[in-house]
Short mmCIF file of the C-alpha atoms (twelve columns), coordinates in Angstrom:
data_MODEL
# 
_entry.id   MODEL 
# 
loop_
_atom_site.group_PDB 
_atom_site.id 
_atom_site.type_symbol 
_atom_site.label_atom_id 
_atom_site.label_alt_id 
_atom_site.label_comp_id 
_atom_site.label_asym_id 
_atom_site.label_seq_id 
_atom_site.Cartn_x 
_atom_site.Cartn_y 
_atom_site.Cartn_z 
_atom_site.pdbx_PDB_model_num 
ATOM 1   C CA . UNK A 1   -58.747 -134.508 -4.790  1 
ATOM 2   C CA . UNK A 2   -57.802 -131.208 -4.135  1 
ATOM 3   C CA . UNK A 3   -59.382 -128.828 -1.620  1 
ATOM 4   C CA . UNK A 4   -59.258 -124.773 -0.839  1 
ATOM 5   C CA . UNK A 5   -61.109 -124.015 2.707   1 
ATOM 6   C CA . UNK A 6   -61.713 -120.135 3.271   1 
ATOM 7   C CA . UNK A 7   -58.349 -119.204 1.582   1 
ATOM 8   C CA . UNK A 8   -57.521 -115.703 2.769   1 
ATOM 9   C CA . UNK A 9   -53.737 -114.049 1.968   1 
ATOM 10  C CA . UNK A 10  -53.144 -111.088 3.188   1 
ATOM 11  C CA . UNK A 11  -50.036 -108.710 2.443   1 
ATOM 12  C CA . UNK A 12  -49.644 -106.255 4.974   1 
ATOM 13  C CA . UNK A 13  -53.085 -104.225 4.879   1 
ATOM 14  C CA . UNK A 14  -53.815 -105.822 1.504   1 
ATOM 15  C CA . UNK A 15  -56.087 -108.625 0.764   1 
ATOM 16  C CA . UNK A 16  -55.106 -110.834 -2.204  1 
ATOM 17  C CA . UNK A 17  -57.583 -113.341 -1.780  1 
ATOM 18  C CA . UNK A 18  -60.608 -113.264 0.370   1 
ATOM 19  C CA . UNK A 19  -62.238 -116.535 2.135   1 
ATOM 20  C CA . UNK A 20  -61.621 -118.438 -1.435  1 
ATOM 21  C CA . UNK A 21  -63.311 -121.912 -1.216  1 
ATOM 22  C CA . UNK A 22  -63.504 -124.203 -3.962  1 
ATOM 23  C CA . UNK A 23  -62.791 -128.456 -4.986  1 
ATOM 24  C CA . UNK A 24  -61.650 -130.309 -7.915  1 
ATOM 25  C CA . UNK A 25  -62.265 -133.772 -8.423  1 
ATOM 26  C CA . UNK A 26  -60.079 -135.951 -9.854  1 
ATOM 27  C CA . UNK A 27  -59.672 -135.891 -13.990 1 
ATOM 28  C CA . UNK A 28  -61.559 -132.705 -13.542 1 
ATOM 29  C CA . UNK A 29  -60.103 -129.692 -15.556 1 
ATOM 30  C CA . UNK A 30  -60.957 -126.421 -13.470 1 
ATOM 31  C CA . UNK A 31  -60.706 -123.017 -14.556 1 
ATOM 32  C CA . UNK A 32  -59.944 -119.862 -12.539 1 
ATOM 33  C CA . UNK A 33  -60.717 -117.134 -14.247 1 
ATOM 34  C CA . UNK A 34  -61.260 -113.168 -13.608 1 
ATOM 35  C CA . UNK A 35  -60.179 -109.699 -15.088 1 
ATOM 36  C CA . UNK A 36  -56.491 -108.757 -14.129 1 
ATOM 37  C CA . UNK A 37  -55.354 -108.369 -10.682 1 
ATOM 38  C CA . UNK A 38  -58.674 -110.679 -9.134  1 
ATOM 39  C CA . UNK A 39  -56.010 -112.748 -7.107  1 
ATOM 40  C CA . UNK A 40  -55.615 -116.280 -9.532  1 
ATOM 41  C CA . UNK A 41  -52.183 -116.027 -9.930  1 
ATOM 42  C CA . UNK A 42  -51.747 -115.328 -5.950  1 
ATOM 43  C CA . UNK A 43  -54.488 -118.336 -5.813  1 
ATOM 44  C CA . UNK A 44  -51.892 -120.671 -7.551  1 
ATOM 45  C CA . UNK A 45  -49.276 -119.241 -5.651  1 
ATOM 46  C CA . UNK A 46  -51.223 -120.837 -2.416  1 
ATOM 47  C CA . UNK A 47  -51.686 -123.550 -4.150  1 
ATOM 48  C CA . UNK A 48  -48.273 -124.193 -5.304  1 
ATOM 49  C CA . UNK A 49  -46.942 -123.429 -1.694  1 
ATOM 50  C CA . UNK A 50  -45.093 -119.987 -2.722  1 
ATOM 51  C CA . UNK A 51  -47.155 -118.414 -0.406  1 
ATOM 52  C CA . UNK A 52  -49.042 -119.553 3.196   1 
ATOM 53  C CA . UNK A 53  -52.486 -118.753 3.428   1 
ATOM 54  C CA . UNK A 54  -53.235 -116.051 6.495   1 
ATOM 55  C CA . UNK A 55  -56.296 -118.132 6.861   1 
ATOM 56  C CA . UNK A 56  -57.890 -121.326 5.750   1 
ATOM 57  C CA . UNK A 57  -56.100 -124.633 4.255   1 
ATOM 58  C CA . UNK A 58  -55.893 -126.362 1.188   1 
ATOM 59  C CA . UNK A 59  -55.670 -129.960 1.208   1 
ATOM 60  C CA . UNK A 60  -54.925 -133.070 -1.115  1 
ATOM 61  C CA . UNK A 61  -56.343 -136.257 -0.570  1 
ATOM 62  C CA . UNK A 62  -57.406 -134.702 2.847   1 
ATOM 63  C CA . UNK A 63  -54.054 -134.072 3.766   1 
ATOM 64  C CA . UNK A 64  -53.722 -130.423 4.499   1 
ATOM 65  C CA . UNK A 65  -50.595 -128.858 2.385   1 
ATOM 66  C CA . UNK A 66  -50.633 -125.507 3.036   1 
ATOM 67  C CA . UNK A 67  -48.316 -125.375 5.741   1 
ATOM 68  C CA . UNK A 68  -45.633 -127.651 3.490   1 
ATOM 69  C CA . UNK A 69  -42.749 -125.455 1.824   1 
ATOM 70  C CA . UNK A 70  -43.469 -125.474 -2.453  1 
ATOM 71  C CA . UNK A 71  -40.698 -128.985 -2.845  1 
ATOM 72  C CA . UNK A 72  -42.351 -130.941 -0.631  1 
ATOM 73  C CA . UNK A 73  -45.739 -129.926 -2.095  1 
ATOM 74  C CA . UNK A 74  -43.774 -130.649 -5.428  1 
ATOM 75  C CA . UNK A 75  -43.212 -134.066 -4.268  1 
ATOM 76  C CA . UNK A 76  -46.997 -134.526 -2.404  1 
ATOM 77  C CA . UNK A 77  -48.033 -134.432 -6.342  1 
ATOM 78  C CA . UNK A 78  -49.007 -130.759 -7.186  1 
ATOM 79  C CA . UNK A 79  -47.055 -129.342 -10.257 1 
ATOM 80  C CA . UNK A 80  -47.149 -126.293 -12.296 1 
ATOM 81  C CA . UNK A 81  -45.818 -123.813 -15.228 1 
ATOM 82  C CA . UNK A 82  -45.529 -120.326 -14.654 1 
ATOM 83  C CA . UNK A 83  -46.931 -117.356 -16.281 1 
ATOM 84  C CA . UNK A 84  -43.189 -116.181 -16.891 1 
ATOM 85  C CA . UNK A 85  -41.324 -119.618 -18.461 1 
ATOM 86  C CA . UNK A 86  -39.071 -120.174 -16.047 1 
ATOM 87  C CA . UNK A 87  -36.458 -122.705 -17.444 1 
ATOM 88  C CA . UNK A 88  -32.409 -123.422 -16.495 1 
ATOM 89  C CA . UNK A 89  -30.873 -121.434 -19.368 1 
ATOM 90  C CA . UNK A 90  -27.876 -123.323 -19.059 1 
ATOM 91  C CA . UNK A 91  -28.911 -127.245 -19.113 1 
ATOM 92  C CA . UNK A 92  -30.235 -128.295 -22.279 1 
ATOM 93  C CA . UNK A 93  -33.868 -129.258 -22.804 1 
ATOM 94  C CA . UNK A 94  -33.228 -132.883 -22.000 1 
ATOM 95  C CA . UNK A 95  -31.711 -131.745 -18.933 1 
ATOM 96  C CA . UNK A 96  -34.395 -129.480 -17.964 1 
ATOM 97  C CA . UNK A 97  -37.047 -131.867 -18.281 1 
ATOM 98  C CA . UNK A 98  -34.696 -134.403 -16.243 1 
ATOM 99  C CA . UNK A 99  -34.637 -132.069 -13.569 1 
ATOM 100 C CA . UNK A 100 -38.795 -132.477 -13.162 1 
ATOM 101 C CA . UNK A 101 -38.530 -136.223 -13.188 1 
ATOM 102 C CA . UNK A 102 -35.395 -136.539 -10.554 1 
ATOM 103 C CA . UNK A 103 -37.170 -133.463 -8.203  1 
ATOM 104 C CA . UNK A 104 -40.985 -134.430 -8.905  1 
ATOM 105 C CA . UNK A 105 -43.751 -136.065 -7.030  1 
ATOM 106 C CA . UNK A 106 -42.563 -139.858 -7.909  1 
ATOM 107 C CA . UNK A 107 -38.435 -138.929 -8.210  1 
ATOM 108 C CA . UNK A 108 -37.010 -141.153 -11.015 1 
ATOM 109 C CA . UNK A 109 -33.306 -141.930 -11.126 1 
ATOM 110 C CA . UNK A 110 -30.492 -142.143 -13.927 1 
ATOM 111 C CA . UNK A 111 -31.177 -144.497 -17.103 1 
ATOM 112 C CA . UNK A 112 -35.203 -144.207 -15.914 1 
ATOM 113 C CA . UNK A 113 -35.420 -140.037 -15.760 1 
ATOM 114 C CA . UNK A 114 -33.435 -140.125 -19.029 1 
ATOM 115 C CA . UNK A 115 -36.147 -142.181 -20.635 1 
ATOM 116 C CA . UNK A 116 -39.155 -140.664 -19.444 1 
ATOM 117 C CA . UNK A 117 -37.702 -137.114 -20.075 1 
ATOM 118 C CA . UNK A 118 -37.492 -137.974 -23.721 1 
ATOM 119 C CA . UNK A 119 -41.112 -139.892 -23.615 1 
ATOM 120 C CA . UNK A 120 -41.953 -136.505 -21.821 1 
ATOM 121 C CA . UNK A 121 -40.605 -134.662 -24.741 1 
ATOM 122 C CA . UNK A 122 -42.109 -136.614 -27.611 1 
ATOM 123 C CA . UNK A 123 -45.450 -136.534 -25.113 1 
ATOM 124 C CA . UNK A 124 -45.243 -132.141 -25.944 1 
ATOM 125 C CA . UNK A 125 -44.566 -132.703 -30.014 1 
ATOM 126 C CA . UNK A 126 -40.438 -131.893 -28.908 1 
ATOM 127 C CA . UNK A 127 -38.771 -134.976 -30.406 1 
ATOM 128 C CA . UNK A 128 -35.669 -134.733 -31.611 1 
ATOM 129 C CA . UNK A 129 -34.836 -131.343 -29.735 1 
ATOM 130 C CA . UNK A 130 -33.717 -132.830 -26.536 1 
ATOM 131 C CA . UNK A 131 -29.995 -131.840 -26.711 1 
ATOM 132 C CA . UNK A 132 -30.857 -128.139 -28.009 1 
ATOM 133 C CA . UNK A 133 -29.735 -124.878 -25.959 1 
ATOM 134 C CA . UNK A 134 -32.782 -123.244 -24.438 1 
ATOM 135 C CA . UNK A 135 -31.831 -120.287 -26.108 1 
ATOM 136 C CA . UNK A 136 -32.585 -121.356 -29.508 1 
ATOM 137 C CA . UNK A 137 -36.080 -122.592 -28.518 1 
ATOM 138 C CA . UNK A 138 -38.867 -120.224 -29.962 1 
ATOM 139 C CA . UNK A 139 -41.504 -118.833 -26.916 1 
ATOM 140 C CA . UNK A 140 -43.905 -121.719 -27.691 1 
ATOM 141 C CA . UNK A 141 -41.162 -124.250 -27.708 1 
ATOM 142 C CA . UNK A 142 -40.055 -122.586 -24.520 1 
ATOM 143 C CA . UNK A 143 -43.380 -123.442 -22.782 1 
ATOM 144 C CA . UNK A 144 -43.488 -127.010 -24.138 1 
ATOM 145 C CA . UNK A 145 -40.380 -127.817 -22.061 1 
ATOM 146 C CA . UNK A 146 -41.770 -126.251 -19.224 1 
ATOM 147 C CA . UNK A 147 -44.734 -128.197 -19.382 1 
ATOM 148 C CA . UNK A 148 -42.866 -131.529 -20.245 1 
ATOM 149 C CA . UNK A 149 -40.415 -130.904 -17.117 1 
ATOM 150 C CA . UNK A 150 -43.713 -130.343 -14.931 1 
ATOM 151 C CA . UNK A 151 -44.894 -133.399 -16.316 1 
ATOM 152 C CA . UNK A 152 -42.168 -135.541 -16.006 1 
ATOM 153 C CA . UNK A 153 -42.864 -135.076 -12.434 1 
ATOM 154 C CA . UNK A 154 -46.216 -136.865 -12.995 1 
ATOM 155 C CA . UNK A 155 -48.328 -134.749 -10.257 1 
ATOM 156 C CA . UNK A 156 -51.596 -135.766 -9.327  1 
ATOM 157 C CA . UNK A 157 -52.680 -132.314 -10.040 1 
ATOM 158 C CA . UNK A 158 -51.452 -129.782 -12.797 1 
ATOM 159 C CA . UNK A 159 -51.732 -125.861 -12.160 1 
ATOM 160 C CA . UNK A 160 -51.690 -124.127 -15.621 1 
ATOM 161 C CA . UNK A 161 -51.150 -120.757 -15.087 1 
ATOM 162 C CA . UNK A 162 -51.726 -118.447 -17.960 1 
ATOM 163 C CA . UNK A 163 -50.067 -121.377 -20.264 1 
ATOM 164 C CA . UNK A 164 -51.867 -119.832 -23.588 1 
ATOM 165 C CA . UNK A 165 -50.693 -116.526 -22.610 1 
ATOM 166 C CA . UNK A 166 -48.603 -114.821 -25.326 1 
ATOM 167 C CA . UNK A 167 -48.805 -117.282 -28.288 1 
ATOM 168 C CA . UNK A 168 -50.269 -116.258 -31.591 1 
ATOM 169 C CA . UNK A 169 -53.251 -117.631 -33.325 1 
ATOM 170 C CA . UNK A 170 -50.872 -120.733 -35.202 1 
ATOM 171 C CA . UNK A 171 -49.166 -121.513 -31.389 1 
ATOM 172 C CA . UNK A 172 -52.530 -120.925 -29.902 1 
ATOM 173 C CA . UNK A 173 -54.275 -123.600 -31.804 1 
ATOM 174 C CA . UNK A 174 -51.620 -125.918 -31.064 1 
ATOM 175 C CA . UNK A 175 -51.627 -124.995 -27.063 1 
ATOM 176 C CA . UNK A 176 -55.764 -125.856 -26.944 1 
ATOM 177 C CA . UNK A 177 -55.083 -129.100 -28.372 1 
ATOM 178 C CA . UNK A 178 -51.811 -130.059 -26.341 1 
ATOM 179 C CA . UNK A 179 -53.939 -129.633 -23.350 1 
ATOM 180 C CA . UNK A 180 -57.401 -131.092 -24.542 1 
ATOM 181 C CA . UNK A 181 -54.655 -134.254 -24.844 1 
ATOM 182 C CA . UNK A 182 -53.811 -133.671 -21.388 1 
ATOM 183 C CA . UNK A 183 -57.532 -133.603 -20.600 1 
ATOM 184 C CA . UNK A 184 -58.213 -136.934 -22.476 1 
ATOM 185 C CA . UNK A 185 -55.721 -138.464 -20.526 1 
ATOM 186 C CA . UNK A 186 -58.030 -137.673 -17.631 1 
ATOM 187 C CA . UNK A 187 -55.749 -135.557 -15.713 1 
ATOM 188 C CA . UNK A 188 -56.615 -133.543 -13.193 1 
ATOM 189 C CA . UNK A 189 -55.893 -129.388 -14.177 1 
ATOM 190 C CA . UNK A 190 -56.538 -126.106 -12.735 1 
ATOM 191 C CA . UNK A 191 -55.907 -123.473 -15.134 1 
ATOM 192 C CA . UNK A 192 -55.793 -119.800 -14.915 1 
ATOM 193 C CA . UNK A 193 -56.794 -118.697 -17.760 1 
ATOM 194 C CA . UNK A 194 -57.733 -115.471 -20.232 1 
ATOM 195 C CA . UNK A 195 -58.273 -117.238 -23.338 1 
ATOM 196 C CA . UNK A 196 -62.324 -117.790 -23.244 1 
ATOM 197 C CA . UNK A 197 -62.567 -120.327 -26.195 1 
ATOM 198 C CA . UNK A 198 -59.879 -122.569 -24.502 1 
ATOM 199 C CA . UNK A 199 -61.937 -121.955 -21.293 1 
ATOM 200 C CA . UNK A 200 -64.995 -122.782 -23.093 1 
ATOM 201 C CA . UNK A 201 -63.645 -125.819 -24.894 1 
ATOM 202 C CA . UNK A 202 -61.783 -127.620 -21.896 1 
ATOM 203 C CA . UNK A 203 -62.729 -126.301 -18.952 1 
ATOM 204 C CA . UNK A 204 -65.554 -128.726 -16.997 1 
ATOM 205 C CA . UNK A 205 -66.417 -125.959 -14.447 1 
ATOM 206 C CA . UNK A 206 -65.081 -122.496 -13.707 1 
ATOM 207 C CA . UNK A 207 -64.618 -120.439 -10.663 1 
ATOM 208 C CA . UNK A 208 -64.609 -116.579 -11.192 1 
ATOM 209 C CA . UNK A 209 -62.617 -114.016 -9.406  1 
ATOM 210 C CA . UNK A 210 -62.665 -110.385 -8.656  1 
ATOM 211 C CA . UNK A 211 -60.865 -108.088 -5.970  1 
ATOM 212 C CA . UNK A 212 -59.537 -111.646 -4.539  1 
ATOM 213 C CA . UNK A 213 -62.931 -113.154 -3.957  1 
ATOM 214 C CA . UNK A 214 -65.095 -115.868 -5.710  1 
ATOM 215 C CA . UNK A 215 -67.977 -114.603 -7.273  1 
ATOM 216 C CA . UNK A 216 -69.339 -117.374 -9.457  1 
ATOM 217 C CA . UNK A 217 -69.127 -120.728 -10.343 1 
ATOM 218 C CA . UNK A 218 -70.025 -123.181 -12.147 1 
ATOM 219 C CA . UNK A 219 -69.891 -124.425 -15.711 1 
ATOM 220 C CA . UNK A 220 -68.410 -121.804 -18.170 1 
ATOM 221 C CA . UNK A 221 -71.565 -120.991 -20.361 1 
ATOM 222 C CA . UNK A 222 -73.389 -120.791 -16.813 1 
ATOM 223 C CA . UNK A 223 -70.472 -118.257 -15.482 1 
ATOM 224 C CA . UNK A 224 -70.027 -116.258 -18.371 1 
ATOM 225 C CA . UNK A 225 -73.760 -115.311 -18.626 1 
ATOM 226 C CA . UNK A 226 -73.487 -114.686 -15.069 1 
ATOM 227 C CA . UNK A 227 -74.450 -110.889 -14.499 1 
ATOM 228 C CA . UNK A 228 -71.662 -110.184 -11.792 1 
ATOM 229 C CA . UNK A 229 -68.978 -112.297 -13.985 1 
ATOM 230 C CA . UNK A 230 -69.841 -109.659 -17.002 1 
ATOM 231 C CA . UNK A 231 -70.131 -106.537 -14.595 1 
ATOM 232 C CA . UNK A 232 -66.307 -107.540 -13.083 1 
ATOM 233 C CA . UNK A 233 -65.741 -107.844 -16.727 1 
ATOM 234 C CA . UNK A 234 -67.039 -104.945 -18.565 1 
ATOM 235 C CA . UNK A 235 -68.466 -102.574 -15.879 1 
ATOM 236 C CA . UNK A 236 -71.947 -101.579 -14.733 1 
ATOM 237 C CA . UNK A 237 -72.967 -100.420 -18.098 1 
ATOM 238 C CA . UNK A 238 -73.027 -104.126 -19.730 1 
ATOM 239 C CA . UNK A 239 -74.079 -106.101 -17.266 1 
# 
């Protein structure tokens, strides 16, 4: 479904991400892991369309997107959350999650986006919270919308970036099994990710980066034996 070809961004004489190649199938759930500053969230970025690769492509359904601006990639059916929540403080949560059906991949109107945004809603355990203020949300609630807006879009593929990130052990519990749902559903997901049981526990295969390349991949007990995944990990000294 989708498709990174020899993925290279450069940022004046820095290189983000280096010749990155990797697929995901559809109602596969793919994670892209790494220690900090490896180049996922720049890799989602490409995805996404907030950046152009210098080199390479990235395709869906064998259409190359990487030359398409990030709304019209919206609209081609890739959607995502943010590492940051990034919500419209002043619409209400209905409202925000109306905005991902009216602006997403299949564009639903009036009567219809009101509907699904509240099946949306329910869909992220938020019933009954649909005319709240954003402001009174607390952080998890805050990245329920988020993900309810991205999925009243209904893209073809979902980018997770960093979703867990932040929540405590109660929230955190409740995050894993909000996306295992997702996973059931047979969705297709790439998630960056830090959280290794959630990795372990919903992630079909994994592809590992460091300095902006790919250094592994496979399934996630296979890649986090891997002596180069625990060396980019922990140093020389456990690997």
């Amino acid at each position: 479904m989708l498709s990174v070809q020899g993925v290279t961004k450069r940022f004046d004489g820095l290189v983000a991400v280096s010749k990155m190649s990797f697929h995901v199938a559809a109602q596969e759930m793919v994670g892209v892991i790494g220690p900090n500053g490896s180049g996922k969230t720049t890799m989602m970025n490409l995805i996404s369309g907030v950046y152009t690769p210098s080199e390479g492509g990235i395709s869906l359904h064998g259409r190359q997107i990487s030359n398409l601006p990030p709304q019209h990639i919206c609209r081609e059916g890739i959607g995502r959350t943010f590492q940051l929540v990034r919500l419209l403080p002043g619409l209400t949560v209905l409202e925000n999650v109306k905005a991902g059906a009216v602006f997403g991949h299949k564009r639903r109107w009036g009567r219809d986006a009101d509907q699904f945004a509240l099946e949306m809603l329910e869909r992220v355990g938020l019933e009954g919270q649909s005319h709240a203020p954003i402001s009174t949300l607390t952080y998890i609630d805050q990245k329920r919308v988020e993900l309810a807006r991205v999925l009243a879009g209904e893209p073809e593929v979902l980018l997770l970036d960093e979703w867990l990130a932040g929540l405590n052990p109660t929230e955190l519990e409740t995050g894993i099994q909000l996306i295992h749902d997702l996973r059931d559903e047979g969705r297709t997901v790439v998630m960056v990710e830090h959280v290794m049981d959630a990795i372990r526990s919903l992630c079909d295969r994994c592809v590992v980066m460091s300095s902006g390349t790919k250094i592994a991949e496979g399934t996630p007990e296979e890649v986090l034996s891997d002596k180069e995944v625990i060396k980019a990990y922990l140093g020389d000294d456990n690997a």
